[in-house]
C-alpha positions as a LaTeX table, in Angstrom:
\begin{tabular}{lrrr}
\hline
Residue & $x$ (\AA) & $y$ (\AA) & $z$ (\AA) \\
\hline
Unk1 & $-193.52$ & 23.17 & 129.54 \\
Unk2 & $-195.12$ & 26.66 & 128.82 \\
Unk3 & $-192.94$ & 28.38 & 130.77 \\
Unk4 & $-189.93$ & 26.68 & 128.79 \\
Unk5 & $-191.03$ & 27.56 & 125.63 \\
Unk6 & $-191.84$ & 31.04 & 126.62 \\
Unk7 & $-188.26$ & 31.79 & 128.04 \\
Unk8 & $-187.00$ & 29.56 & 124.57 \\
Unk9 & $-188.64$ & 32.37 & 122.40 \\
Unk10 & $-188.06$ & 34.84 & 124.44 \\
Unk11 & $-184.08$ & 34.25 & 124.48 \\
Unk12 & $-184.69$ & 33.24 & 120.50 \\
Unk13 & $-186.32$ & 37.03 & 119.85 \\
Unk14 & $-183.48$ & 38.67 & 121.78 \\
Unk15 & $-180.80$ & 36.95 & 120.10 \\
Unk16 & $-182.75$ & 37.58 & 116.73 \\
Unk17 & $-182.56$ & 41.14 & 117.30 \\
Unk18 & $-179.21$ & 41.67 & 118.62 \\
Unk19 & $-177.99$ & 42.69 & 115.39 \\
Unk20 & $-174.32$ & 42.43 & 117.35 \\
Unk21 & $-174.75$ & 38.63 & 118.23 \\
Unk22 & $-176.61$ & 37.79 & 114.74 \\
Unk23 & $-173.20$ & 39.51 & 112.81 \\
Unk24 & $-170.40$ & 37.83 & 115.02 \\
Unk25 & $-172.78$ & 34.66 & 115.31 \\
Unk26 & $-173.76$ & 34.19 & 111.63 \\
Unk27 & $-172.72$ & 36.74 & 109.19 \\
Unk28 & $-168.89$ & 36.90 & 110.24 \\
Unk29 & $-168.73$ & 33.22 & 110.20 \\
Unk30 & $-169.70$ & 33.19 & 106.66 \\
Unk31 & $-167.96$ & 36.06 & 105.49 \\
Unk32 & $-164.90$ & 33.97 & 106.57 \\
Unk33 & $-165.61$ & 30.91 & 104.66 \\
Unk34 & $-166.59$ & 33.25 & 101.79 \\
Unk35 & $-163.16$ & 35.45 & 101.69 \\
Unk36 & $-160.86$ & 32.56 & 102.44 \\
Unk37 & $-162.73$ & 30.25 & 100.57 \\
Unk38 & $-162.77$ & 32.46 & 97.60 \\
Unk39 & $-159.10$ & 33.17 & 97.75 \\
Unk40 & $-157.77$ & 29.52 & 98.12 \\
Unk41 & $-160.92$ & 28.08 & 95.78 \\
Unk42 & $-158.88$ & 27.75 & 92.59 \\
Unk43 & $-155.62$ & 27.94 & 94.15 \\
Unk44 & $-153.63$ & 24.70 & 92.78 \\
Unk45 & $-150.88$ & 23.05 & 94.65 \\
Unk46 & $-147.16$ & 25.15 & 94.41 \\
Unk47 & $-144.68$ & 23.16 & 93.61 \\
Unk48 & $-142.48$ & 22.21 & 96.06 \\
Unk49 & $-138.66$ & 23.31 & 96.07 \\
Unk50 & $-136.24$ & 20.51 & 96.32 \\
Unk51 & $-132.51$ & 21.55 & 96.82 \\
Unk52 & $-130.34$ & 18.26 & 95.01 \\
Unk53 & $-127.27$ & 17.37 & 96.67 \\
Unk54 & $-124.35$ & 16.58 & 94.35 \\
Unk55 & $-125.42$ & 13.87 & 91.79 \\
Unk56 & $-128.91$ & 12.40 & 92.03 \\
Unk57 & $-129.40$ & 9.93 & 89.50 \\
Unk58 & $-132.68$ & 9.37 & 89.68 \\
Unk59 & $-133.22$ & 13.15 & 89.04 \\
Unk60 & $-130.63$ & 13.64 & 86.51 \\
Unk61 & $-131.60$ & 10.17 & 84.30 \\
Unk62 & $-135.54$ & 10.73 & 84.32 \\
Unk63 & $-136.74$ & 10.06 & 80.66 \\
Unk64 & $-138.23$ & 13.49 & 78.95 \\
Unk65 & $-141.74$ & 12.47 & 79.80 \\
Unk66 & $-141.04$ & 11.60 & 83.26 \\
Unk67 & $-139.28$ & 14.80 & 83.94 \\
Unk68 & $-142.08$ & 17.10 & 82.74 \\
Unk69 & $-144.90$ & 15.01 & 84.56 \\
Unk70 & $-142.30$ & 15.53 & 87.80 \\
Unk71 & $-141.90$ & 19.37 & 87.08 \\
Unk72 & $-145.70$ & 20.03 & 87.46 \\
Unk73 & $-144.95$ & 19.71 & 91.36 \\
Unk74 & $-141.18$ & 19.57 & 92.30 \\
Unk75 & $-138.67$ & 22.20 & 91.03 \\
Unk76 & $-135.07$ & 20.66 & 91.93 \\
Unk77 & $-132.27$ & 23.12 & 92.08 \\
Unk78 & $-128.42$ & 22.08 & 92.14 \\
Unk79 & $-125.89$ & 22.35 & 94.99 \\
Unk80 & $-122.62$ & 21.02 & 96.56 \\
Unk81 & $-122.65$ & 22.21 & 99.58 \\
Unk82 & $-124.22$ & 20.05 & 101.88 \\
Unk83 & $-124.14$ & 21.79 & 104.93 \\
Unk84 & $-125.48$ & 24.93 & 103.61 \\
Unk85 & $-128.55$ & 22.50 & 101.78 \\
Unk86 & $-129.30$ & 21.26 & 105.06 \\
Unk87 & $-129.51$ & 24.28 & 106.75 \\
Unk88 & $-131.77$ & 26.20 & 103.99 \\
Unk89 & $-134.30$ & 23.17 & 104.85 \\
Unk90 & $-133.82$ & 24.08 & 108.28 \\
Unk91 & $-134.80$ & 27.53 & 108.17 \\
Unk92 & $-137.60$ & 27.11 & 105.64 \\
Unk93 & $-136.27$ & 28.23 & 102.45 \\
Unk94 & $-137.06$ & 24.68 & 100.85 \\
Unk95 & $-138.86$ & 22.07 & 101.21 \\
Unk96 & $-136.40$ & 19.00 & 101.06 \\
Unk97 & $-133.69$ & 18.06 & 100.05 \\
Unk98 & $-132.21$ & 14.51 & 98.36 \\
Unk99 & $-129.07$ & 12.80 & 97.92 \\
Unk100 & $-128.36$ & 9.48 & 96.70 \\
Unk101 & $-125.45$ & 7.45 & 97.72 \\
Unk102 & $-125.65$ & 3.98 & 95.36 \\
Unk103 & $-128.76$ & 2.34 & 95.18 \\
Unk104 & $-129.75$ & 4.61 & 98.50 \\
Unk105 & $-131.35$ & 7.73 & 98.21 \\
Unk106 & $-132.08$ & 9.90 & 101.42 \\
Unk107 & $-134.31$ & 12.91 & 101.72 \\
Unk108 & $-133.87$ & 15.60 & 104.09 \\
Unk109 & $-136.81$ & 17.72 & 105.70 \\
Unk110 & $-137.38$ & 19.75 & 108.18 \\
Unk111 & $-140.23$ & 19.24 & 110.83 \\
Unk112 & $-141.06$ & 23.07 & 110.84 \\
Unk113 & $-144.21$ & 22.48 & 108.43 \\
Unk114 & $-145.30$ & 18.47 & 108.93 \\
Unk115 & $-147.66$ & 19.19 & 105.98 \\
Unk116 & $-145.03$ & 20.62 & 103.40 \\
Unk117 & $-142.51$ & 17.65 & 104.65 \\
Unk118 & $-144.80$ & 15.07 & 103.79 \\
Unk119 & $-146.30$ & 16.28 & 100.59 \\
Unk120 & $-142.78$ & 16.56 & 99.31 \\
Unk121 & $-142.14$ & 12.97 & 100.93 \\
Unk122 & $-144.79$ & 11.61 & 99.15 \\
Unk123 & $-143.76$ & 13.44 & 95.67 \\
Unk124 & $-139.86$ & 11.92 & 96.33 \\
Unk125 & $-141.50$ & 8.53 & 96.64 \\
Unk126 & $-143.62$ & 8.07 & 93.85 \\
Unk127 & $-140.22$ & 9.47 & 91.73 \\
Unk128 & $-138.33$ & 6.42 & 93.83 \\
Unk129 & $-141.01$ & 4.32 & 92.13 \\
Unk130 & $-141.09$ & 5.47 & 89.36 \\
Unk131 & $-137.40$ & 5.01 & 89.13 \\
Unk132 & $-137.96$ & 1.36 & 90.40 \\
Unk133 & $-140.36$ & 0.37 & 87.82 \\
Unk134 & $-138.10$ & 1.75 & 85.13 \\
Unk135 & $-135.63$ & $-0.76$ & 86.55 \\
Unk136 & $-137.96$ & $-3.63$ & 84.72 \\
Unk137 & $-139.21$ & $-6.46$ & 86.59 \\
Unk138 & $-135.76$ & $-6.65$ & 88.80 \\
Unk139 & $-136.54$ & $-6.23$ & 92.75 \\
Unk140 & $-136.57$ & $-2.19$ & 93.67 \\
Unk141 & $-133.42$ & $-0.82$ & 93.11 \\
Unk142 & $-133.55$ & 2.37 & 94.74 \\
Unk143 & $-134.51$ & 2.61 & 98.76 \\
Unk144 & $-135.08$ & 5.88 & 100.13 \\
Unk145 & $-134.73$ & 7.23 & 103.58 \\
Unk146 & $-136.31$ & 10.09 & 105.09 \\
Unk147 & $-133.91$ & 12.37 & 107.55 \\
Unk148 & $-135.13$ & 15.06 & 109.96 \\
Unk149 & $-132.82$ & 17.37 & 109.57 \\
Unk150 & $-133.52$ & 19.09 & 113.24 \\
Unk151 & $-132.93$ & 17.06 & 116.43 \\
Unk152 & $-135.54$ & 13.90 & 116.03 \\
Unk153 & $-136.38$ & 14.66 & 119.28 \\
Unk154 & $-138.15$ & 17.89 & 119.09 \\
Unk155 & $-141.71$ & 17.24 & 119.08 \\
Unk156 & $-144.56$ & 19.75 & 117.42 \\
Unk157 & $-145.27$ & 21.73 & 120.58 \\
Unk158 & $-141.72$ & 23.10 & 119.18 \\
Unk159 & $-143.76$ & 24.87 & 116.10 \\
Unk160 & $-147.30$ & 25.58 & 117.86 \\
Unk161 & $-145.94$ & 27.22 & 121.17 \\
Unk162 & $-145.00$ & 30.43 & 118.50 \\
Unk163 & $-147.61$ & 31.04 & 116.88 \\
Unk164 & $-150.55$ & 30.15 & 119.50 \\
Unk165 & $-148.48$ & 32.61 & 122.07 \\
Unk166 & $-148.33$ & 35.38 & 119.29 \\
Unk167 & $-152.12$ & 35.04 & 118.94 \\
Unk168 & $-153.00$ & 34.96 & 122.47 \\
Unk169 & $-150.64$ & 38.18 & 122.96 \\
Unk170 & $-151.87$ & 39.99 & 120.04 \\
Unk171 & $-156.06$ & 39.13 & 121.50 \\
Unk172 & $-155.28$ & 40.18 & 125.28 \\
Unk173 & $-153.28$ & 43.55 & 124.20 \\
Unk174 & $-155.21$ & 44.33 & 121.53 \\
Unk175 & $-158.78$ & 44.11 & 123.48 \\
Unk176 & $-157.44$ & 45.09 & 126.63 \\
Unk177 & $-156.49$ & 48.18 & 125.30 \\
Unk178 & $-159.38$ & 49.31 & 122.68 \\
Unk179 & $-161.78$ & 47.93 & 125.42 \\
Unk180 & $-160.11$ & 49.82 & 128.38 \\
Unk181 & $-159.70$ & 53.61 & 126.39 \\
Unk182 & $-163.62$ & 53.66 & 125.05 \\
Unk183 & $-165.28$ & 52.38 & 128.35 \\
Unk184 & $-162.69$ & 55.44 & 130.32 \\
Unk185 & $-164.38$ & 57.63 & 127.84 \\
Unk186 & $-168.03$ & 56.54 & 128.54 \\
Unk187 & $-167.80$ & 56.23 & 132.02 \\
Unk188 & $-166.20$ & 59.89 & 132.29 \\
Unk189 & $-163.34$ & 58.40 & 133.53 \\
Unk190 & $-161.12$ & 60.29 & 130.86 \\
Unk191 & $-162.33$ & 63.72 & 131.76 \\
Unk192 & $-161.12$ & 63.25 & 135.32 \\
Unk193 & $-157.94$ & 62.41 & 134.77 \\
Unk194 & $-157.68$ & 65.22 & 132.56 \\
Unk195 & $-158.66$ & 67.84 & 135.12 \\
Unk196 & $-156.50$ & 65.69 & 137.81 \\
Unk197 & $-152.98$ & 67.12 & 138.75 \\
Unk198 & $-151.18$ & 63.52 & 137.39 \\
Unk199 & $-149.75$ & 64.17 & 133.81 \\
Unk200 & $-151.77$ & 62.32 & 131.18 \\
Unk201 & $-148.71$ & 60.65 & 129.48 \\
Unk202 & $-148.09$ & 59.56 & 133.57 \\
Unk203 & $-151.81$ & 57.64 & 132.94 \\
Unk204 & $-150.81$ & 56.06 & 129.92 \\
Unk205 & $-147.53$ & 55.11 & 130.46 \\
Unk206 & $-148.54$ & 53.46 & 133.52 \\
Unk207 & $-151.29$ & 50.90 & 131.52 \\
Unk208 & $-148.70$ & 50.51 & 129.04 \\
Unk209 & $-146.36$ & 49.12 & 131.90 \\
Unk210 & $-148.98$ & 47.09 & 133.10 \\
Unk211 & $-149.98$ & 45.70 & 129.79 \\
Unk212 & $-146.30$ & 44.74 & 129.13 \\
Unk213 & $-145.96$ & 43.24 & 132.71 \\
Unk214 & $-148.86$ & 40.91 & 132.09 \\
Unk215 & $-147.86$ & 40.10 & 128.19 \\
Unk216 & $-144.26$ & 38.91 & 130.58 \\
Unk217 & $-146.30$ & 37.05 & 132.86 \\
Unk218 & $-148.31$ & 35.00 & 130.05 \\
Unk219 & $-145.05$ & 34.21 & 128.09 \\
Unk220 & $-143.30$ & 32.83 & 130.94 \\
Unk221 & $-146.65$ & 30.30 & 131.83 \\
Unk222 & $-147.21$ & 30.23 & 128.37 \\
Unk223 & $-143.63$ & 28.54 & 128.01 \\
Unk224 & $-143.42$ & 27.20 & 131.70 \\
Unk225 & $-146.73$ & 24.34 & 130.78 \\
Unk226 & $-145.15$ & 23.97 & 126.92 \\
Unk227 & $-141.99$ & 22.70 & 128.64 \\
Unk228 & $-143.12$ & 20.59 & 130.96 \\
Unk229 & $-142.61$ & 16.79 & 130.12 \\
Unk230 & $-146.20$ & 15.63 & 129.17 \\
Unk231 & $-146.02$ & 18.90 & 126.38 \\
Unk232 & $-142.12$ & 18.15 & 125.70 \\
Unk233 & $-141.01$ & 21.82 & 124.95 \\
Unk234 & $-136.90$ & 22.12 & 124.03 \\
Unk235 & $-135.69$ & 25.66 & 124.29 \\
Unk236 & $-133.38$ & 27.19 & 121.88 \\
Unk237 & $-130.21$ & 28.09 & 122.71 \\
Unk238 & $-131.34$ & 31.95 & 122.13 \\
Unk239 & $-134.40$ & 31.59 & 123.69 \\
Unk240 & $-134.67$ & 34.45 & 125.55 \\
Unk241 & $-134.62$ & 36.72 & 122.60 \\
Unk242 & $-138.55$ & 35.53 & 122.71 \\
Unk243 & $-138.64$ & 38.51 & 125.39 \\
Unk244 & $-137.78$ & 41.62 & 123.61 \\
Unk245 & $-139.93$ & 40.32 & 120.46 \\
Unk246 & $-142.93$ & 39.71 & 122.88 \\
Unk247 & $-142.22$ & 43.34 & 124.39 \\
Unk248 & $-141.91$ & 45.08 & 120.82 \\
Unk249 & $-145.00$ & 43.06 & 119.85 \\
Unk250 & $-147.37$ & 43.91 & 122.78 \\
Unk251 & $-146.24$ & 47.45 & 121.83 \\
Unk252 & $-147.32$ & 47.06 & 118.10 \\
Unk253 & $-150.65$ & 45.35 & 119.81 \\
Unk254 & $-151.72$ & 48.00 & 122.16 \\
Unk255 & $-150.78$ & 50.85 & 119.26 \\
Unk256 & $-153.79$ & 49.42 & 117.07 \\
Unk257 & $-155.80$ & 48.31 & 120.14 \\
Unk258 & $-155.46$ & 52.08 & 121.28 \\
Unk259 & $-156.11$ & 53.45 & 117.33 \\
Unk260 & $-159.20$ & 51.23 & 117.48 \\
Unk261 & $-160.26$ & 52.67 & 121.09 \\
Unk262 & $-159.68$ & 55.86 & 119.83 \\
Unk263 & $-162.20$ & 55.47 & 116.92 \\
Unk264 & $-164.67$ & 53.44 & 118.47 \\
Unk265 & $-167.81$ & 55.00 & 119.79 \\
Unk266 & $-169.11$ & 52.14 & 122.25 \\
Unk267 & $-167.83$ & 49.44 & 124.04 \\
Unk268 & $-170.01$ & 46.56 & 121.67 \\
Unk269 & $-168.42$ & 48.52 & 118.41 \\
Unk270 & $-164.54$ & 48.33 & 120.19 \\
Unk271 & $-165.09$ & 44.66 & 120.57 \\
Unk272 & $-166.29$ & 43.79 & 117.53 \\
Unk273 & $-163.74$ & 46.04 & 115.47 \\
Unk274 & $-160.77$ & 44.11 & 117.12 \\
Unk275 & $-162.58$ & 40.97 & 116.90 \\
Unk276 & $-162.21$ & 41.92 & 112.83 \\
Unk277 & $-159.24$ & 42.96 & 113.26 \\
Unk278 & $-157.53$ & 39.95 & 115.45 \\
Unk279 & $-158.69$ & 37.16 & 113.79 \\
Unk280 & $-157.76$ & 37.70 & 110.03 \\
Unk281 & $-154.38$ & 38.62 & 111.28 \\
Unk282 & $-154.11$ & 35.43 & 113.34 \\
Unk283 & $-154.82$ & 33.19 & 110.37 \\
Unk284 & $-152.77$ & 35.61 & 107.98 \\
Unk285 & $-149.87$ & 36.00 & 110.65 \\
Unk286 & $-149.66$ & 32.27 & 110.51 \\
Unk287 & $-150.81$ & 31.20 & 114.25 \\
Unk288 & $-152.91$ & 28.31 & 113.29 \\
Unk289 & $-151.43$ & 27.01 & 109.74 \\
Unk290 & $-148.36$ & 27.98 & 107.46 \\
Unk291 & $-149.27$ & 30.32 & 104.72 \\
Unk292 & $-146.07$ & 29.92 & 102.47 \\
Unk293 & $-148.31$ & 27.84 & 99.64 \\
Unk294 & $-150.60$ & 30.98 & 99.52 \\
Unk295 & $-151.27$ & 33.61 & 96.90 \\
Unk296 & $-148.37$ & 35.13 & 96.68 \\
Unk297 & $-150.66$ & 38.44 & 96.86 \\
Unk298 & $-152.11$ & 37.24 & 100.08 \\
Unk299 & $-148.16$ & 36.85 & 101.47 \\
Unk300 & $-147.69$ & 40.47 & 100.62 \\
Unk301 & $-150.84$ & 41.32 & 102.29 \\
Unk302 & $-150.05$ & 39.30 & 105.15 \\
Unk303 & $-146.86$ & 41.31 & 105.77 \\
Unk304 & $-148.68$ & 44.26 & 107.33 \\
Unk305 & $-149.96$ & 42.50 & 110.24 \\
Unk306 & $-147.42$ & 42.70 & 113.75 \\
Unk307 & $-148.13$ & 39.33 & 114.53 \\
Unk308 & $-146.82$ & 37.87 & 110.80 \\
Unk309 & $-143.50$ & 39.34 & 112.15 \\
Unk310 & $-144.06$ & 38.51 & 115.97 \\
Unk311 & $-144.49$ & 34.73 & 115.16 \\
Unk312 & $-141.63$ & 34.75 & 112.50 \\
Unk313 & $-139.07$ & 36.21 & 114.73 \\
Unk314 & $-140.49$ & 33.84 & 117.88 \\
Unk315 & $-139.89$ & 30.87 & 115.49 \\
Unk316 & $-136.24$ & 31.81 & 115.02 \\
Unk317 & $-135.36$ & 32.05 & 118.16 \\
Unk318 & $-137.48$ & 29.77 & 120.24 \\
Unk319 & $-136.94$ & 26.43 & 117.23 \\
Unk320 & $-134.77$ & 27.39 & 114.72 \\
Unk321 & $-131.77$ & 28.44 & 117.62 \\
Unk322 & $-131.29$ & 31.34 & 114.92 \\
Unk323 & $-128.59$ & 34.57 & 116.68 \\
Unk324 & $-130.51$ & 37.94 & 117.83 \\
Unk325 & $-129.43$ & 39.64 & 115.10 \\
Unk326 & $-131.89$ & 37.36 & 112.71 \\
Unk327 & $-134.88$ & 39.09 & 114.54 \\
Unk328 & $-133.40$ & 42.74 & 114.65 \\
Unk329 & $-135.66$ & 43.22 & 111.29 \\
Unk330 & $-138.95$ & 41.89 & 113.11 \\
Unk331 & $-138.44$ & 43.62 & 115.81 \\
Unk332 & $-137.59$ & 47.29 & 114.18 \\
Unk333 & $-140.73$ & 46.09 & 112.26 \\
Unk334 & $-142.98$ & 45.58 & 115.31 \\
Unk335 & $-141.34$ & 49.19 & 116.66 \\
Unk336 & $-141.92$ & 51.08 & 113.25 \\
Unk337 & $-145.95$ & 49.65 & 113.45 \\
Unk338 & $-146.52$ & 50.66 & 116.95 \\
Unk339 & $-144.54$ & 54.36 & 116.28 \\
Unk340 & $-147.35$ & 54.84 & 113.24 \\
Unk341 & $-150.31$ & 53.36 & 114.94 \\
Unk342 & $-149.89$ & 55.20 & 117.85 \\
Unk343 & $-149.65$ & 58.79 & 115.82 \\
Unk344 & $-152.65$ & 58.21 & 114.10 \\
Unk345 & $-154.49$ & 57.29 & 117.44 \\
Unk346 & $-153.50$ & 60.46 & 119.13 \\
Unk347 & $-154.99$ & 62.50 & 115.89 \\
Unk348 & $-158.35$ & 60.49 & 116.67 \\
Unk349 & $-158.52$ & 60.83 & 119.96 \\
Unk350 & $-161.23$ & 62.03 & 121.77 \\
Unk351 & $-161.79$ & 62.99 & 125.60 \\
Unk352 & $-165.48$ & 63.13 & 125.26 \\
Unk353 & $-168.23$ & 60.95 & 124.41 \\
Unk354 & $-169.98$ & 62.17 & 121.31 \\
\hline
\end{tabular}
């Protein structure tokens, strides 16, 4: 029993003075909940946009009252075109949109964001009711149906496969490469193949090859185990625009990972640098939750992270079915990133340990 507790406060003082573990362990944790907590403390719910097909009556009668207790959370805007309605859902543009035929109204939604589809469900119901009760004590006179408007089929692996593939891309590029350059420099390893006779752009190229080789390899398993039948995975028709996004992403990824590996001293400081870096842009490039209902400041912000872009154009292409020439503006995005980062790494490179 000595011994244990020994070794337990041994282990306890050397974690207690790793000032490294104590940061990523404690402080960085916290600073999290802090920041995001901050940001989305006093944040009230957006409303939700509602496109309204034709002539709704329950929409178009609502008493005065009704209407401006309604318009704290649902903003309804009017269109004829169904088709195009439908499709706006589809892509994300709006949240829902409703119909009424009779006594039955129907409300489209797409299953893109589950949690935007059924807060605006639930908002379109209690105006059904609402409607109902107006209707005196007569049985409910309005019945409303709920539509997907993608294939009912598709299943949510559709909408995570994007977005936890971007993430896992943008970690394994991004470390691989700030963690590769600084431990070349402190092992020497740089100041050989400087003085050998292979050209240094020859060097790079080559773990730039490599690098995209394995970023193939992981998107293909990645995809492979998503579309087997326990996961339930539907390709896109235009899936395989998924591989030039994931090749002008790991480009983008290995640019900062390179900038950061450029900059970073030791091996401990490279890791925990990306480590900043990679996980505010997973939750900000929306990997693990939509951020459409956020600050419209923090959407701005989010918009200079690759992997924002790299998971928007993925989603196109590997859900939505959207043509390659929706992702051309991701993609020249991705490019233009990994152009910049990679000019400001070469002006902070260093061959030497200092």
């Amino acid at each position: 029993m000595s011994g244990f507790k020994s070794l337990a406060r041994a282990m306890f003082l050397g974690f207690r003075r790793d000032r490294g573990a104590l940061f990523f362990t404690i402080a960085l944790p916290l600073l999290f909940l802090l920041v995001i907590g901050g940001i989305f403390a006093r944040q009230s719910t957006p409303k939700s946009k509602v496109l309204e097909i034709g002539s709704v009556s329950i929409v178009d009668q609502m008493p005065a009252e009704m209407r401006a207790g309604i318009g704290r959370s649902l903003k309804f805007t009017k269109v004829s075109d169904r088709n195009a309605a439908l499709e706006k859902v589809r892509k994300g543009d709006y949240s829902a949109a409703i119909e009424q035929s009779g006594d039955q109204v129907v409300v489209h939604y797409s299953a893109a964001d589950q949690v935007k589809a059924g807060t605006t469900q639930g908002q379109l119901e209690g105006l059904v009711q609402a409607a109902n009760q107006a209707a005196s004590a007569r049985p409910p006179k309005y019945r409303l149906e709920s539509e997907q408007v993608e294939d009912k089929s598709l299943k949510p692996i559709q909408y995570i496969t994007p977005g936890l593939l971007g993430w896992a891309l943008a970690s394994a590029g991004m470390f691989g490469a700030s963690t590769t350059l600084v431990t070349w420099r402190t092992k020497g390893l740089l100041r050989r193949l400087r003085l050998s006779p292979v050209p240094i752009r020859s060097v790079f190229a080559a773990r730039v090859v490599v690098s995209l080789g394995v970023a193939l390899v992981q998107t293909v398993l990645f995809i492979g185990v998503a579309t087997m039948p326990f996961f339930g995975l539907k390709l896109a028709h235009y899936w395989w625009m998924a591989i030039p996004m994931v090749l002008c992403g790991v480009l983008a990824f290995l640019a900062l990972g390179m900038l950061i590996g450029a900059w970073a001293k030791t091996q401990e400081a490279a890791q925990g640098v990306t480590q900043i870096v990679v996980l505010p842009m997973a939750f900000l490039g929306g990997s693990f939750f939509n951020i459409d209902d956020a600050p419209r400041w923090l959407r701005i912000v989010s918009e200079i992270f690759p992997l924002r872009h790299l998971n928007s154009g993925m989603l196109k292409v590997l859900v939505r079915g959207e043509g390659p020439a929706s992702v051309l503006p991701q993609m020249g995005v991705l490019l233009g990133f990994a152009v910049v980062a990679t000019l400001i790494a070469v002006r902070v490179f260093r061959w030497e340990q200092i």
